[in-house]
N, CA and C atoms as an extended XYZ file, in Angstrom:
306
Properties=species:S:1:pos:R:3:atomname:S:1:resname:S:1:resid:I:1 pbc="F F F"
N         0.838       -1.167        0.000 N   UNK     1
C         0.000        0.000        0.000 CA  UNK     1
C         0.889        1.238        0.000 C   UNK     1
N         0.557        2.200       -0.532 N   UNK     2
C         1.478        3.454       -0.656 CA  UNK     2
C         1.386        4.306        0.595 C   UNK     2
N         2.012        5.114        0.645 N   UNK     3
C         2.280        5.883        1.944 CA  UNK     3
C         1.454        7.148        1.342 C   UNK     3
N         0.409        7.471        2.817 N   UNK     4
C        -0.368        8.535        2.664 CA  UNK     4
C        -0.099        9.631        3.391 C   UNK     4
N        -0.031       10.835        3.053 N   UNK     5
C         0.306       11.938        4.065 CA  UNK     5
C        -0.844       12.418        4.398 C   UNK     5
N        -0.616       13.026        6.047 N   UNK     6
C        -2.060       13.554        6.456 CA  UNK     6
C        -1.450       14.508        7.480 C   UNK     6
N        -2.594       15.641        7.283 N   UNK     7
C        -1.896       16.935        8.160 CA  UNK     7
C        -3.453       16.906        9.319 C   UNK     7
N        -3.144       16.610       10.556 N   UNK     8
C        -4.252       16.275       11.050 CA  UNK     8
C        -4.994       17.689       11.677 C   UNK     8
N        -4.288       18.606       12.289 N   UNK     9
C        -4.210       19.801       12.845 CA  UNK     9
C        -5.332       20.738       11.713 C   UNK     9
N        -5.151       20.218       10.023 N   UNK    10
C        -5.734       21.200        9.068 CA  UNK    10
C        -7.184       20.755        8.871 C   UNK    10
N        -7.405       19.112        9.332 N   UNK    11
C        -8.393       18.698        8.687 CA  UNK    11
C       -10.122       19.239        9.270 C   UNK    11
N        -9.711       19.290       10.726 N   UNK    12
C       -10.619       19.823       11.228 CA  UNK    12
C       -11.913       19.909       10.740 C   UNK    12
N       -12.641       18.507       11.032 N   UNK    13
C       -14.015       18.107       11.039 CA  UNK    13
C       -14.313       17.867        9.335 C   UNK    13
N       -13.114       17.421        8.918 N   UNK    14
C       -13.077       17.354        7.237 CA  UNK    14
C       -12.643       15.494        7.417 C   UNK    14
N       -13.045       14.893        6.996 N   UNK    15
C       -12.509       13.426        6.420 CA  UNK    15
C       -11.257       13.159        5.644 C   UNK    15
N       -10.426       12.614        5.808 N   UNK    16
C        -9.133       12.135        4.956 CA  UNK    16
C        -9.272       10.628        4.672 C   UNK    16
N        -9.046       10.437        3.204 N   UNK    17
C        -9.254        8.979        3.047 CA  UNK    17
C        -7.639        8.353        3.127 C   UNK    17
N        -7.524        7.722        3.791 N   UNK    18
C        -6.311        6.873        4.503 CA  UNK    18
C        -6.356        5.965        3.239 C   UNK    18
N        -6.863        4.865        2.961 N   UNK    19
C        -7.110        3.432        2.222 CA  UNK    19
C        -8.366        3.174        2.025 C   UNK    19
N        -8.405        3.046        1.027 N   UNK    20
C        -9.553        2.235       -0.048 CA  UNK    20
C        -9.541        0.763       -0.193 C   UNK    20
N        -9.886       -0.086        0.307 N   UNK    21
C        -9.481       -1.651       -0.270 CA  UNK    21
C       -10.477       -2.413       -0.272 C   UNK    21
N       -10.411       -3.733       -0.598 N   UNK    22
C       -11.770       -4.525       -0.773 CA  UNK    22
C       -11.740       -5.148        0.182 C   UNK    22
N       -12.373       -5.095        0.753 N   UNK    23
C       -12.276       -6.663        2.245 CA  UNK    23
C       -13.547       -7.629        2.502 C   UNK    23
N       -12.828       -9.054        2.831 N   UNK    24
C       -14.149       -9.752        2.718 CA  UNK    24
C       -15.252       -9.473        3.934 C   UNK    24
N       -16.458      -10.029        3.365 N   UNK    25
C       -17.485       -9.943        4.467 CA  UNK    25
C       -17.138      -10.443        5.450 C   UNK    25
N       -17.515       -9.910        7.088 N   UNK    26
C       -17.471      -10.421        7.920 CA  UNK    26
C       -17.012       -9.408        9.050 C   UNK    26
N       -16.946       -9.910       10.249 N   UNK    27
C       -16.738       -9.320       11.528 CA  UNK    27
C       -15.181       -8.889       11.655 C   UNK    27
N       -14.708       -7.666       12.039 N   UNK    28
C       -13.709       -7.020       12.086 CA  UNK    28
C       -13.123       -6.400       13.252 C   UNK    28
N       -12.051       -7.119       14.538 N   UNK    29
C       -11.983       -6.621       15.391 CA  UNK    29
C       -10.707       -5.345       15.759 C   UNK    29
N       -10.067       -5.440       14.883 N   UNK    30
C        -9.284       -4.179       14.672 CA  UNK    30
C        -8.568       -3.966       13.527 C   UNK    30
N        -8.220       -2.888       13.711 N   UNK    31
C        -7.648       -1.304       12.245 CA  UNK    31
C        -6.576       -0.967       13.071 C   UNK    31
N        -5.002       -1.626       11.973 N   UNK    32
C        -3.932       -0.950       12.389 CA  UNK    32
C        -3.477        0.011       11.619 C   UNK    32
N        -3.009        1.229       11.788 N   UNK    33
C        -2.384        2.218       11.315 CA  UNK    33
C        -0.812        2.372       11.007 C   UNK    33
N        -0.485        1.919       10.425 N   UNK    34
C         0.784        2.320       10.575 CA  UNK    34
C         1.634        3.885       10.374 C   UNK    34
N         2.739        4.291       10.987 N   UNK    35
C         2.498        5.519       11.010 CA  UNK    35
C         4.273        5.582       11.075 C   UNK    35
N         4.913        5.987        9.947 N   UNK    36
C         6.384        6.234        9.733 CA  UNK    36
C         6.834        7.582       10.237 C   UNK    36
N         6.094        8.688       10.337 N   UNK    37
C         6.971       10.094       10.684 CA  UNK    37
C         5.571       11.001       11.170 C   UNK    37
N         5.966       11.383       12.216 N   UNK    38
C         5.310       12.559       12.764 CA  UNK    38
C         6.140       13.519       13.123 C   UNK    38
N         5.535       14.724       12.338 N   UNK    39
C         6.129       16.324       12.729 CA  UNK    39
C         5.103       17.105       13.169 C   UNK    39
N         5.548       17.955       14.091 N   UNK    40
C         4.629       18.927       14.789 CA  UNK    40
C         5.361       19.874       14.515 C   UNK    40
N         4.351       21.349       15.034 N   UNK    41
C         4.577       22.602       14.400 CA  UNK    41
C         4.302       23.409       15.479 C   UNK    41
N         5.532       23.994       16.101 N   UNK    42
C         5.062       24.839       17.168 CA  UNK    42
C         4.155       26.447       16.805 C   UNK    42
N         3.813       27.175       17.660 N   UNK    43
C         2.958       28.550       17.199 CA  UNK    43
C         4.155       29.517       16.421 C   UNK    43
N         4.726       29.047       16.651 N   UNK    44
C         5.958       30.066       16.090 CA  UNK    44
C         6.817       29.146       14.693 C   UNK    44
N         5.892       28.316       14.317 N   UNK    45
C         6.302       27.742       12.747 CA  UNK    45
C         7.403       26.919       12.838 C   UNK    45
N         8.235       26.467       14.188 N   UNK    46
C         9.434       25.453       14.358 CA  UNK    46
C         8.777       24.486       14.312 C   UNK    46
N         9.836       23.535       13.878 N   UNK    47
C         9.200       21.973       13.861 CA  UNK    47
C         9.770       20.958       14.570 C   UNK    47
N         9.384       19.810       14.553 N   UNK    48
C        10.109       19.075       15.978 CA  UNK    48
C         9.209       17.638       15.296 C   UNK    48
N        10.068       16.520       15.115 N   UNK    49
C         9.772       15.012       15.134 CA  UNK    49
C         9.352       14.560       16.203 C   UNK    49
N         8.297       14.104       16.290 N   UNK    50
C         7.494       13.211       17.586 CA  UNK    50
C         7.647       11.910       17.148 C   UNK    50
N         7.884       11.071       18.364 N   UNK    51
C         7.953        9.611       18.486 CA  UNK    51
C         7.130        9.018       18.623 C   UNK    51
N         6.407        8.246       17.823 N   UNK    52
C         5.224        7.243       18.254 CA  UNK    52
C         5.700        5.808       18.677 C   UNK    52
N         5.341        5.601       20.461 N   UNK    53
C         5.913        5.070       20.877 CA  UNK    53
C         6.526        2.926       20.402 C   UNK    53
N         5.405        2.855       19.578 N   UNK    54
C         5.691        1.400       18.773 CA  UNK    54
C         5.543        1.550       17.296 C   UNK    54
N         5.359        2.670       16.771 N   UNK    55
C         5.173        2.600       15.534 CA  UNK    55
C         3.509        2.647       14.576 C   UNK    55
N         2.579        2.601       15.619 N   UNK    56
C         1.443        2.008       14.842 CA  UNK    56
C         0.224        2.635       15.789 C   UNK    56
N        -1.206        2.822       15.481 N   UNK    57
C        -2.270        3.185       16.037 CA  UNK    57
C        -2.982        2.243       15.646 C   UNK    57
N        -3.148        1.534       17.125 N   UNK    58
C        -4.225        0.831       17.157 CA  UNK    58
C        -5.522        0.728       17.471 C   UNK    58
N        -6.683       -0.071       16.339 N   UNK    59
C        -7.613        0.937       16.921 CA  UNK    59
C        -8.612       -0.789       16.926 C   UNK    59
N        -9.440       -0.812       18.031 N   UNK    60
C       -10.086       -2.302       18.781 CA  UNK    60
C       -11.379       -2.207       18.632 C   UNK    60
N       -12.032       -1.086       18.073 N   UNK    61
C       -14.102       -1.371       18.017 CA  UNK    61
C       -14.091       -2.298       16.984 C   UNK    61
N       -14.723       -2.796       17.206 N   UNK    62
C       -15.199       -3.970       16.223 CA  UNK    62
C       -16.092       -3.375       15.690 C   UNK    62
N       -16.229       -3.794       14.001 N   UNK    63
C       -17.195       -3.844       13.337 CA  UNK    63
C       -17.803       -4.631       12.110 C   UNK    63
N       -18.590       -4.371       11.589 N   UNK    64
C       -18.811       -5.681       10.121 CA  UNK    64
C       -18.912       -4.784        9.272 C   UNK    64
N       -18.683       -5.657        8.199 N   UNK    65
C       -18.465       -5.469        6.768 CA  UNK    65
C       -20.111       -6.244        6.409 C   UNK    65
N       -20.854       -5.548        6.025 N   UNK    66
C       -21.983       -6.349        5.231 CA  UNK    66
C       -21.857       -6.833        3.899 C   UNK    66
N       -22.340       -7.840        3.734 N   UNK    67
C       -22.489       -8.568        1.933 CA  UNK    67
C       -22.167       -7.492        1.328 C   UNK    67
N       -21.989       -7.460        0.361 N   UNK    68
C       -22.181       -6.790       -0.922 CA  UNK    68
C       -22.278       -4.905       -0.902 C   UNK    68
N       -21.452       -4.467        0.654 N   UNK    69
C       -21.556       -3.283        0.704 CA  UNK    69
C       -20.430       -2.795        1.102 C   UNK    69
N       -20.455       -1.536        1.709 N   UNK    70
C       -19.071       -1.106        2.263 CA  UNK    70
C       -19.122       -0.521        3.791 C   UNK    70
N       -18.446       -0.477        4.147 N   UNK    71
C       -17.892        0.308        5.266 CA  UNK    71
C       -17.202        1.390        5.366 C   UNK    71
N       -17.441        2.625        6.328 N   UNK    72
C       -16.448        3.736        6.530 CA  UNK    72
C       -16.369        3.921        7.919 C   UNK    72
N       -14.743        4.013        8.216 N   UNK    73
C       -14.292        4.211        9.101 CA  UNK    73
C       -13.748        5.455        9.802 C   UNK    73
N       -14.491        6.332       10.493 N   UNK    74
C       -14.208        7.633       10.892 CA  UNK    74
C       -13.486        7.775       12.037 C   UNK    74
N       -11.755        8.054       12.492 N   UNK    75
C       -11.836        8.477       14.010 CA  UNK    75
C       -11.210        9.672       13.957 C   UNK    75
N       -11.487       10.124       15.122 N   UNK    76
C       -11.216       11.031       15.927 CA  UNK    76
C       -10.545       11.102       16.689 C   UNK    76
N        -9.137       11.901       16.247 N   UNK    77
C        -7.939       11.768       17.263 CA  UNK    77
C        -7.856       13.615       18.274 C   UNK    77
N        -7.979       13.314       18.795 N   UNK    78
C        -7.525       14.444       20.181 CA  UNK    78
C        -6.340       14.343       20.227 C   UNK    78
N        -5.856       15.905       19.440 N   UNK    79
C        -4.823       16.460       19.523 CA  UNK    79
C        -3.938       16.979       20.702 C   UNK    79
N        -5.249       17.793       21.245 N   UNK    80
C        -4.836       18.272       22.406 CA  UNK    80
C        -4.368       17.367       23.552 C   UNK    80
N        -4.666       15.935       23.721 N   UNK    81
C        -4.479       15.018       24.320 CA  UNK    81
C        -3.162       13.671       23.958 C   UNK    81
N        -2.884       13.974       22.972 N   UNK    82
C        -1.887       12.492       22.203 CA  UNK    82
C        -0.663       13.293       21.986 C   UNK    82
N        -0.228       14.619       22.398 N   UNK    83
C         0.789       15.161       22.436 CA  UNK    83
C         1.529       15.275       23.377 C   UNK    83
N         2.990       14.800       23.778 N   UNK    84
C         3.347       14.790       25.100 CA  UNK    84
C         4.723       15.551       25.040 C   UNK    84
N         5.387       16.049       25.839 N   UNK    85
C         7.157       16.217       26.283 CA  UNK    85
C         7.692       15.081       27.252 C   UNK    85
N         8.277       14.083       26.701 N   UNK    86
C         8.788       13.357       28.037 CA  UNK    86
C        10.415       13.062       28.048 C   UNK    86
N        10.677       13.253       28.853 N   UNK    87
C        12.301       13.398       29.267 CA  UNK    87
C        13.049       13.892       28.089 C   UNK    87
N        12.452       14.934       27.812 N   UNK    88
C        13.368       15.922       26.586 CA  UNK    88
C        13.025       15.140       24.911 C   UNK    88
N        12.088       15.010       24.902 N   UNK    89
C        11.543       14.537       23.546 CA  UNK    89
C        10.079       14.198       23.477 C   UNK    89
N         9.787       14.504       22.465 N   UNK    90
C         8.179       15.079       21.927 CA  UNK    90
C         7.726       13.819       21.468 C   UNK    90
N         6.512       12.962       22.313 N   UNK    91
C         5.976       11.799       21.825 CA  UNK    91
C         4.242       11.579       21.501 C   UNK    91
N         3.932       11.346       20.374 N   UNK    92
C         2.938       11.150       20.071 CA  UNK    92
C         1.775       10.071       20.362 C   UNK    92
N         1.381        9.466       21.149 N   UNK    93
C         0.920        8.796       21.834 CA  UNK    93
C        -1.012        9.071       21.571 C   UNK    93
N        -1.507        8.283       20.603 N   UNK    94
C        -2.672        8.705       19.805 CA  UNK    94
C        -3.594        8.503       20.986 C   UNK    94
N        -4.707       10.023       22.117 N   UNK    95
C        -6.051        9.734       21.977 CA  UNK    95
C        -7.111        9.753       21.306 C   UNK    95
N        -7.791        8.774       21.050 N   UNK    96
C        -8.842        8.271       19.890 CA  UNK    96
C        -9.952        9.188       20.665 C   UNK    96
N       -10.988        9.965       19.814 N   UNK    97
C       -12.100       10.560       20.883 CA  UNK    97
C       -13.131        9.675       19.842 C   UNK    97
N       -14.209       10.196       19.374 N   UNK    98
C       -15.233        9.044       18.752 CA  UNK    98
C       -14.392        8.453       18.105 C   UNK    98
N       -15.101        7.318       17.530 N   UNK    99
C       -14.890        6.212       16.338 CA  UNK    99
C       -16.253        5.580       15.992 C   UNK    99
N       -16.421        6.018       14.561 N   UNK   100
C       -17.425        5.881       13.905 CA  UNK   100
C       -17.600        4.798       12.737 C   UNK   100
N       -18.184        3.845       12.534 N   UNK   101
C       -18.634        2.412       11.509 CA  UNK   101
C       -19.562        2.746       11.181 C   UNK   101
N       -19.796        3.175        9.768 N   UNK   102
C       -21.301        3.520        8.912 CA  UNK   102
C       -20.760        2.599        7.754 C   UNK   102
C-alpha cells in the first residue's frame, strides 16, 4: 500500500481517506495504522519530530463489513491530548475521541 500523508491539525471536522481496499465480508476486530513520521509545528512555525511510541495506532471497536456493501471508518484523534514532552523529547501517543462504523 502506498504511503499517505495527512496533516491532522488542518483537517478539522473534514474526512481524509487513509485506504480504499476490498475486504471480505465479515466481523472485524481491529484497524492498524501504521504511522512512519510525525512532525509537529510549534505557534511560532518550528518543527520538531514526535515519536510514536511502537510505531502504529491501534484501533479495537469492532465492526462488520456487510455482503455486498461497504464500510467507513471515521476516528477522531484528540490532539490536544496524544501530544506529550517526556524526558526531553516530543511523543505522540494517539487519543482516539469518537470512532465511527457507517
Amino acid at each position: 500500500m502506498a504511503a499517505t500523508t495527512v496533516d491532522l491539525l488542518n483537517l478539522k471536522d473534514v474526512a481524509e481517506v487513509l485506504a480504499i481496499d476490498r475486504v471480505p465480508t465479515g466481523r472485524y476486530t481491529q484497524v492498524r495504522i501504521v504511522v512512519a513520521f510525525v512532525e509537529g509545528v510549534f505557534a511560532n512555525g518550528g518543527t520538531i519530530s514526535l515519536r510514536i511510541p511502537d510505531g502504529t495506532i491501534n484501533i479495537v471497536t469492532p465492526f462488520d463489513v456487510p455482503f455486498a456493501d461497504t464500510a467507513s471508518l471515521t476516528i477522531d484523534f484528540d490532539l490536544s491530548q496524544s501530544i506529550h514532552e517526556a524526558n526531553g523529547e516530543w511523543v505522540f501517543r494517539p487519543v482516539l475521541g469518537s470512532i465511527v462504523v457507517s
